[in-house]
N, C-alpha and C positions, 0 to 999 in steps of 0.2 A: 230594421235588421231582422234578420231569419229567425225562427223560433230554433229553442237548444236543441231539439231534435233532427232538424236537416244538417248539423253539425259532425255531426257525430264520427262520420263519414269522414270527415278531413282533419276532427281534432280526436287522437283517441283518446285524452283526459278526459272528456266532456262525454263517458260512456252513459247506459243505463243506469247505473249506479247510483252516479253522480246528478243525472237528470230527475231519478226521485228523490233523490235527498234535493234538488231544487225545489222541484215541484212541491216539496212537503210546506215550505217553504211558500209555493204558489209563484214561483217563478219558472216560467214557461218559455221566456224570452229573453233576448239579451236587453232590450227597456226593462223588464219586470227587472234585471239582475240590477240596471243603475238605477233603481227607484227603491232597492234594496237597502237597509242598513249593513253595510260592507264589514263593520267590526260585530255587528250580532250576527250575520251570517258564518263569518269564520268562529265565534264562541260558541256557535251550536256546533259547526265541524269536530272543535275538540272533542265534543261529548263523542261522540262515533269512535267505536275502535280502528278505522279507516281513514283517522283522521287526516294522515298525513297525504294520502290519495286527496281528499276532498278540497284542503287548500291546495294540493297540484291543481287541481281541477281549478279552482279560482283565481288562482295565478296564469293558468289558460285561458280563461275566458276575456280576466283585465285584459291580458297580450292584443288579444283578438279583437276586440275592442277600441284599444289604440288604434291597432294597425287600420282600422277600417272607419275611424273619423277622419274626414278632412280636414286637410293643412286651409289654413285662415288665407285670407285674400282679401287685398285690397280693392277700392272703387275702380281703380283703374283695368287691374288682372280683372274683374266680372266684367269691366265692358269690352275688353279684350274677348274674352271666352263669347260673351253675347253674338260678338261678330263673326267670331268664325262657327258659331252653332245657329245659322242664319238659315241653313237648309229648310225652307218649305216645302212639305210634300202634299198637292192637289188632292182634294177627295172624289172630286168628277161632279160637285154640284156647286154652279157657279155662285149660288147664296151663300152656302156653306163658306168657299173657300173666299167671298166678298168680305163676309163679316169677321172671319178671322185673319183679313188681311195677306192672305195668297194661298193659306191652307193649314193643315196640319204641323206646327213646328217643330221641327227636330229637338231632343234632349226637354219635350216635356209632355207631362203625362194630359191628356183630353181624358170626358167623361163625358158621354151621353146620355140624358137621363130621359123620362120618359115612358110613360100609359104604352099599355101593349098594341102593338099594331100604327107605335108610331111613325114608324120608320129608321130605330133603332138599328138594327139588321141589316136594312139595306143599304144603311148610311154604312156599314161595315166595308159589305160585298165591293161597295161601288168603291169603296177606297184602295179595297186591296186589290180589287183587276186596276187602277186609276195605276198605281205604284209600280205594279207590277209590270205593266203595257207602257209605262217610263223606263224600266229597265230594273224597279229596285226590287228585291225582296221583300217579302212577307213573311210572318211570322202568326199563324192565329190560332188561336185559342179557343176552341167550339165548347161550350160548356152547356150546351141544348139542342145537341142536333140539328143546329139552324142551317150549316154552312150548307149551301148551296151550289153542286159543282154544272148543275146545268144554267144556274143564276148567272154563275161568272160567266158560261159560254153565252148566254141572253147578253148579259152586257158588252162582251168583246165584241158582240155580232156576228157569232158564227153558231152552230149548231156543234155537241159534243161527239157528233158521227166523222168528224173531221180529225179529231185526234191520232185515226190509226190509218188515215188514208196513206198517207206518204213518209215514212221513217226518214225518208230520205233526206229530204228537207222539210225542218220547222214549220207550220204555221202556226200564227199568231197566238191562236189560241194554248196550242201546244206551249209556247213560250211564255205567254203567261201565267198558265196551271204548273209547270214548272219552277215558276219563281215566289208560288205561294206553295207554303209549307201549312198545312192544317194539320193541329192535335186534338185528339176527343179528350176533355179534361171533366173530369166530374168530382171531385172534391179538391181542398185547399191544399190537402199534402201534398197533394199528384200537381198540381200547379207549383206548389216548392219546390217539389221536386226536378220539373222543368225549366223550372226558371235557372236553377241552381246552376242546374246541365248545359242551359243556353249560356247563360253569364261565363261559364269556363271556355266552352264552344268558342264564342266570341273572343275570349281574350285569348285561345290559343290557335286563333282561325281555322277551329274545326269546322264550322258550318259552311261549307262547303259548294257558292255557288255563283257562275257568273258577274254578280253582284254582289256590293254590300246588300245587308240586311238593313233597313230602312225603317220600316213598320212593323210593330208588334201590337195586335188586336186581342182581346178576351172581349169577348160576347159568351156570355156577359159575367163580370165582376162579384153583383150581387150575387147570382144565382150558388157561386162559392163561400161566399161568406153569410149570407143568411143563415144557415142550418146553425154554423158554431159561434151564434151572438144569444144571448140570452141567457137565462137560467145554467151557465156553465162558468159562473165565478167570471174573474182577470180572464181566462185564457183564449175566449173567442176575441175580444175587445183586443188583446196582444197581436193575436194571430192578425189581424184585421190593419194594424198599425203596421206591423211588418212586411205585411205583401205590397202595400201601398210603398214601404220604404225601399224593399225592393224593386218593386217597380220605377219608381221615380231617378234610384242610381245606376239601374239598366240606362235608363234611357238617356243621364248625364253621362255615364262615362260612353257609351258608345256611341252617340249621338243619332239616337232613336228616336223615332216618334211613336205614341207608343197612347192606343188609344182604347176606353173601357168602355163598359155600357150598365147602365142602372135601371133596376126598374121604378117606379113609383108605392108609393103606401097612402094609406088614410092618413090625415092631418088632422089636428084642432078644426071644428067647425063644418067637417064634413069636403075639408080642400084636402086634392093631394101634396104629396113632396117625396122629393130623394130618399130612397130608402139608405138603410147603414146608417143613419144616426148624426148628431152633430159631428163628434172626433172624424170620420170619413171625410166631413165637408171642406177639410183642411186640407185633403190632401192631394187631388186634382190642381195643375197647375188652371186648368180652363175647366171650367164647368156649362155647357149648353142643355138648355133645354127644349126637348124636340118634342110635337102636336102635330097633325093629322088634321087635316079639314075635313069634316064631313062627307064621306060616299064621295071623296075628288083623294086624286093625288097628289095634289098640291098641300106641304107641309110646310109649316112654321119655325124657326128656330128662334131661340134667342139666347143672350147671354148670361147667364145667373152669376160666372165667375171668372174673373179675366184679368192679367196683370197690366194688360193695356187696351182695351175697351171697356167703356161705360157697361155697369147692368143693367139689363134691361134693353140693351138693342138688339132689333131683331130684324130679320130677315126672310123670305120667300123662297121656296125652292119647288120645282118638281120631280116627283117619285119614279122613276121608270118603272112601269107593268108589264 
């Protein structure tokens, strides 16, 4: 769930006020509020001459809270739901889309992880001109100035001097620069705060285009969450839990595929691994881990995390240059 700050906006009990008398508190999110003791919470409210503000406030948040858990289901309703969220979306690399079984699945979150220069990025690019050049939208999230608009024209096969030849009529290229939507995002609020935007968007079908919206990309993930992990108490580690939470009901209720990218860190022993820590490792529904082969562009994938393939199988692909 969103931290109490991108709230604010929709709930106005839940002002300034209210957010530091949380924060005093050390509750930053709406997890820190249920991991809270709910009747000392409200016996410190007393003490405040505003008291009667501060349980509004808390009787706001309970509300909000309800409203935004899911209604329970049974074995049947999930494989119900499974079927009709069957949508596969291609990433344009046949190893890729071999090993995860057609591709990219609708209504769950991927994670690329992955040494720099593994093909992270491009494993982006290729998916969202792949989606795009099918007809769906995109949605991405640049958090490094990676995005690439003459990459995508390299992939479509056309050159970007082609875009303003003929207004008249579309070509390809045009059609699918069109159907990918890129934001420069550079820290975690500005990512809340987009998501927020998109999540309403979506359910009041403001965004606006030929297509459903299909795929939502952040290249990359860590790059926002790194800075506010560490020596900043609960509230990075919150922050960290909640974007993943959001992310993950993005892409269930609208039935999104909705794909991240990680970097690597030092390990025990002098090996790498996934940066963000254990608690992150939960939260990807598929976790892949992507290698580089030596001075060739032929890269490695395999599986680290998958509700229905083995760990540890892996797969071949080549890199377009």
């Amino acid at each position: 769930m969103a931290p109490l700050k991108c709230m604010e906006k929709d709930y106005p009990l839940i002002d300034s006020h209210f957010q530091s008398f949380c924060a005093s508190h050390a509750i930053f999110s709406f997890e820190d509020f249920l991991l809270y003791d709910l009747h000392a919470l409200i016996a410190s409210a007393d003490n405040h001459s505003s008291s009667n503000t501060l349980k509004q406030g808390i009787d706001q948040l309970l509300s909000v809270i309800d409203a935004k858990l899911p209604s329970l289901r049974n074995g049947l309703q999930l494989l119900q739901d499974a079927e009709c969220n069957k949508l596969l979306l291609p990433t344009g690399f046949q190893g890729i889309d071999a090993l995860l079984g057609g591709g990219l699945r609708a209504g769950q979150l991927t994670e690329l992880v992955g040494l720099s220069s593994s093909g992270k990025t491009q494993a982006c690019l290729t998916s969202a001109s792949t989606v795009a050049k099918q007809g769906g939208s995109v949605i991405y999230f640049d958090t490094g100035n990676s995005f690439s608009p003459q990459r995508i024209a390299d992939l479509v096969g056309q050159t970007s001097d082609y875009v303003v030849d003929n207004q008249a009529e579309l070509g390809p290229l045009q059609r699918v620069m069109e159907r990918i939507m890129c934001y420069s995002v550079f820290d975690i609020y500005q990512m809340f705060d987009m998501l927020q935007q998109l999540k309403i968007n979506l359910k009041s079908k403001i965004v606006e285009s030929d297509h459903h919206v299909q795929l939502l990309i952040i290249d990359s993930i860590s790059s926002l969450i790194t800075p506010i992990l560490g020596g900043r108490g609960p509230q990075g580690h919150a922050l960290m839990i909640s974007a993943g939470y959001l992310l993950k009901k993005l892409a269930d209720d609208h039935n999104i595929a909705v794909m991240v990218t990680n970097h690597m860190v030092a390990g025990e022993g002098g090996t790498s691994k996934p940066a963000l820590g254990e608690s992150w490792k939960s939260v990807p529904h598929i976790r892949l881990l992507l290698s580089r082969e030596y001075d060739s562009n032929v890269c490695n994938i395999s599986t680290l995390k998958h509700p229905s393939v083995a760990s540890g199988r892996a797969a071949k692909y080549t890199m377009y240059l």
